[in-house]
C-alpha positions as MATLAB code, in Angstrom:
seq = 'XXXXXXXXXXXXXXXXXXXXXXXXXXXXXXXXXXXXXXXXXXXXXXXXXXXXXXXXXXXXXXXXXXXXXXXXXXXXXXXXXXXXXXXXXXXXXXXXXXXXXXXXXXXXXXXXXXXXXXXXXXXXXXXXXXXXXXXXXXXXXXXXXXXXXXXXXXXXXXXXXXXXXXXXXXXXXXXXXXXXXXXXXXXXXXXXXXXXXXXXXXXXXXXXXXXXXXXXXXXXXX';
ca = [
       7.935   15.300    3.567;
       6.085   18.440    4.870;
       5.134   19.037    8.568;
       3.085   21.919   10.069;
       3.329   23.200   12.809;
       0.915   25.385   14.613;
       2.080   26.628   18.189;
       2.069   30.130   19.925;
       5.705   30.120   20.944;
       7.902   31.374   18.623;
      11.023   30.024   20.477;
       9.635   26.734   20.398;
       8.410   27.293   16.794;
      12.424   28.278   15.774;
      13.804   25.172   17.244;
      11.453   23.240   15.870;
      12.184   24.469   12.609;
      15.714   24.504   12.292;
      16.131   21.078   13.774;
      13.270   19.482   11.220;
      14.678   21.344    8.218;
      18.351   19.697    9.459;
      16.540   16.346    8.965;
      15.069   17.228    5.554;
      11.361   18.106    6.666;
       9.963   21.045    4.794;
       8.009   22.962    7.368;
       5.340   25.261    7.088;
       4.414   27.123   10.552;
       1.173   29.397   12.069;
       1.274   30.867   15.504;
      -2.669   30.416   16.051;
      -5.100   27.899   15.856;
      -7.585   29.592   13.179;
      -4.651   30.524   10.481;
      -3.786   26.706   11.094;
      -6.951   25.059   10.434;
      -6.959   27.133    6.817;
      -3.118   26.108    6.017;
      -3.776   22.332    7.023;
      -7.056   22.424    4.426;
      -5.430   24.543    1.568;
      -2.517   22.977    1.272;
      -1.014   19.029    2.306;
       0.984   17.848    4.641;
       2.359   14.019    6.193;
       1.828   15.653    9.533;
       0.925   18.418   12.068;
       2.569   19.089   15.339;
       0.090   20.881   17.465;
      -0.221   23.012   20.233;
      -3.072   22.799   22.694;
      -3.231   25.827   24.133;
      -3.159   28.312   21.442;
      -5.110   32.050   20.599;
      -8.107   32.078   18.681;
      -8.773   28.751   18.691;
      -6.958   26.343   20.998;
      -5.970   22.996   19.849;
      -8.517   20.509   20.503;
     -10.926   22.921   18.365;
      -8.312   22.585   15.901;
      -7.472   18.544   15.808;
     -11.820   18.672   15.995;
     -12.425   20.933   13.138;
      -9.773   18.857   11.064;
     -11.137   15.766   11.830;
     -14.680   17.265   11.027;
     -13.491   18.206    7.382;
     -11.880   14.832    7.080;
      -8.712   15.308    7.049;
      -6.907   12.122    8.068;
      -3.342   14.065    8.435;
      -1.495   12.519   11.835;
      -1.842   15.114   14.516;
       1.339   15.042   17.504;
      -0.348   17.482   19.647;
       2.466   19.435   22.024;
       1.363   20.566   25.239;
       2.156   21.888   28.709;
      -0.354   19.459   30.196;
       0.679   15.951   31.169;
      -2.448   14.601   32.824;
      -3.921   11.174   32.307;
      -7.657   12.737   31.323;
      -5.693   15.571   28.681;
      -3.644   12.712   26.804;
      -7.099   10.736   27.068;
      -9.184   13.844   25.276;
      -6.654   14.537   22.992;
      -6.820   11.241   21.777;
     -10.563   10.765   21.729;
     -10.886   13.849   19.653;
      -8.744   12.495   17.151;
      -5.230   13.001   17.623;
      -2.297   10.119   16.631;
      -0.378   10.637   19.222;
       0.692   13.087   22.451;
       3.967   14.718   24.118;
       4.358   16.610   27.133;
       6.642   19.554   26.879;
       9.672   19.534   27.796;
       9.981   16.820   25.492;
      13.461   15.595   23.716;
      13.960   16.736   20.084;
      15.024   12.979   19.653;
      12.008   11.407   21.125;
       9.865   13.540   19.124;
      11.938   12.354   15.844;
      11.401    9.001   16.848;
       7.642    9.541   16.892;
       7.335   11.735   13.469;
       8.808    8.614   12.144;
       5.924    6.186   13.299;
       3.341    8.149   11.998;
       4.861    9.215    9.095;
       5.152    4.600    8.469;
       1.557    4.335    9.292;
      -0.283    7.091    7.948;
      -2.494    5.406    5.622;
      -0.465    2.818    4.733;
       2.357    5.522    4.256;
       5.611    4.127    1.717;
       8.949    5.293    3.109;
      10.074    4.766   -0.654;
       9.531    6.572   -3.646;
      10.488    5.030   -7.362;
      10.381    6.150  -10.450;
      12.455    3.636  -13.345;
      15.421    2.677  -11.563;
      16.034    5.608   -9.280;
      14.893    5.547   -5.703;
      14.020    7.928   -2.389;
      14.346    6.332    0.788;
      12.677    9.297    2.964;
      13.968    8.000    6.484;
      17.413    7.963    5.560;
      17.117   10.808    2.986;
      19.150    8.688    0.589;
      18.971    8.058   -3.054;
      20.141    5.427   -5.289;
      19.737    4.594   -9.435;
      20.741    1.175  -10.431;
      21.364    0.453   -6.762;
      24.305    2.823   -6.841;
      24.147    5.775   -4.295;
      23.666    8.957   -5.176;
      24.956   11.912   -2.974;
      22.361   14.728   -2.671;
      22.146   17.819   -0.279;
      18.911   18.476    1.333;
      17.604   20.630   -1.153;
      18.263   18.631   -3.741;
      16.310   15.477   -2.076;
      13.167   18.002   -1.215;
      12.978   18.986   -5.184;
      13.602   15.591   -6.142;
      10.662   14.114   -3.446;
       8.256   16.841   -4.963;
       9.394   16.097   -8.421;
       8.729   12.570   -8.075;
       5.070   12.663   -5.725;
       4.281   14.547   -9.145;
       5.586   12.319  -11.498;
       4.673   12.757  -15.245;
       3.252   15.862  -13.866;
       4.561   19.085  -15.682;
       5.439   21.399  -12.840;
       6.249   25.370  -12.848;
       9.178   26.866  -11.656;
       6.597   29.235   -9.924;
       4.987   25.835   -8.445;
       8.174   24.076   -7.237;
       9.341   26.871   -5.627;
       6.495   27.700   -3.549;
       5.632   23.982   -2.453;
       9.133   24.195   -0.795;
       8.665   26.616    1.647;
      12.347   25.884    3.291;
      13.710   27.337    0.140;
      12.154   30.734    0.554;
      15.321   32.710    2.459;
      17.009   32.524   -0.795;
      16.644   34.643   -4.315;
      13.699   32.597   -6.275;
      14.763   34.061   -9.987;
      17.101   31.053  -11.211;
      17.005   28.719   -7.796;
      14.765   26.098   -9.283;
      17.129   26.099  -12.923;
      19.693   25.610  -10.412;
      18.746   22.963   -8.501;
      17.367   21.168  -11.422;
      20.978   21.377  -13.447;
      22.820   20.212  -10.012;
      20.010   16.991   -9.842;
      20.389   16.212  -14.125;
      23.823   16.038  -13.512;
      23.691   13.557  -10.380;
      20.695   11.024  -11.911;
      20.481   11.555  -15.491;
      24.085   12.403  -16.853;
      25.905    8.960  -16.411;
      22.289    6.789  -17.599;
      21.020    6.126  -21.100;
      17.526    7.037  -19.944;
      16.975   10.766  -18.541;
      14.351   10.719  -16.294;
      14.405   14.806  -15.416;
      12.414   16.551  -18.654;
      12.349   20.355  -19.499;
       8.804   21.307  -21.298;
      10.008   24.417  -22.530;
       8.254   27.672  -21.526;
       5.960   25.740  -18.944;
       8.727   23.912  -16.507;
       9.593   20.627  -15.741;
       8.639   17.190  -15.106;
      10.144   13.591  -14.065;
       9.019   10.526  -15.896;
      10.029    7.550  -16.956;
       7.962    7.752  -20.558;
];
């Protein structure tokens, strides 16, 4: 699942990151509100942790503009302010839900997770044949035995299988996963997909993972 978030603070923006990423998240990030508005419409993502008071444009302009363009993505804003009448606007204007900093990282988990249930009738389950993603736990099983994956391994899977029967690009994989960037992109994806053959598709008749050679890969059950 892929979060953006769009606050000023870089501090705030690190610990964000590293502690979403440690649950699995895949997390995009802009420091102002303009650069956000044009990452939340070019590209999708299960929700957006905003900032109200940000440069350019602040963060009700933001959550308005987005909700102008219709798109329904859940918006936490994040803010300074804890008043009655600023939770009340923030909601009005279209926000999901509201959290006065300093906030708990667990608390905020805890409230990723109930939007991320609800959002438009949101599955926490992804299937393909006999192999299921569970994406609260971050677990995996195929013929109801578990499968042990590390967190790369479950984002490429999750992307593989949102675009199932789809053929995707190494080129493509790699730069949906933006949590994958820090490391060298020339075999990564070949890598990851080897390490995820060998945990769902070597010990079952039917291989689900497919290599359409000299475009990339896809996952189907065809």
């Amino acid at each position: 699942m892929k979060i953006l978030i769009i606050e000023d603070d870089q501090k705030i923006i690190n610990f964000l990151k590293k502690g979403l990423e440690e649950e699995s998240y895949i997390i995009d990030y802009s420091l102002n509100g303009e650069e956000g508005i044009y990452l939340a419409s070019v590209n999708t993502y299960d929700l957006i942790l905003l900032d109200i008071m940000l440069p350019i444009k602040d963060g009700i302009e933001v959550c308005k503009t987005l909700r102008s363009s219709d798109i329904q993505t859940p918006i936490i804003m994040l803010t300074a302010k804890d008043s009655i009448e600023d939770k009340i606007k923030g909601l009005d204007i279209g926000a999901n839900d509201y959290i006065a900093k300093p906030f708990s990282f667990s608390e905020l988990l805890a409230r990723i997770r109930v939007q991320l249930r609800t959002k438009n009738t949101y599955t926490t389950t992804l299937k393909i044949a006999d192999l299921e993603l569970d994406l609260l736990t971050k677990s995996a099983k195929r013929a109801n035995e578990n499968i042990t994956l590390t967190a790369k391994e479950f984002l490429i899977l999750e992307f593989l299988i949102r675009n199932k029967n789809k053929v995707l690009s190494e080129t493509i994989i790699s730069s949906s996963l933006s949590n994958i960037d820090d490391e060298s992109m020339s075999n990564v994806v070949n890598v990851y997909i080897y390490r995820l053959r060998n945990k769902i598709d070597k010990n079952y008749e039917q291989k689900l993972i497919k290599t359409i050679r000299g475009l990339g890969f896809k996952i189907s059950d065809e």
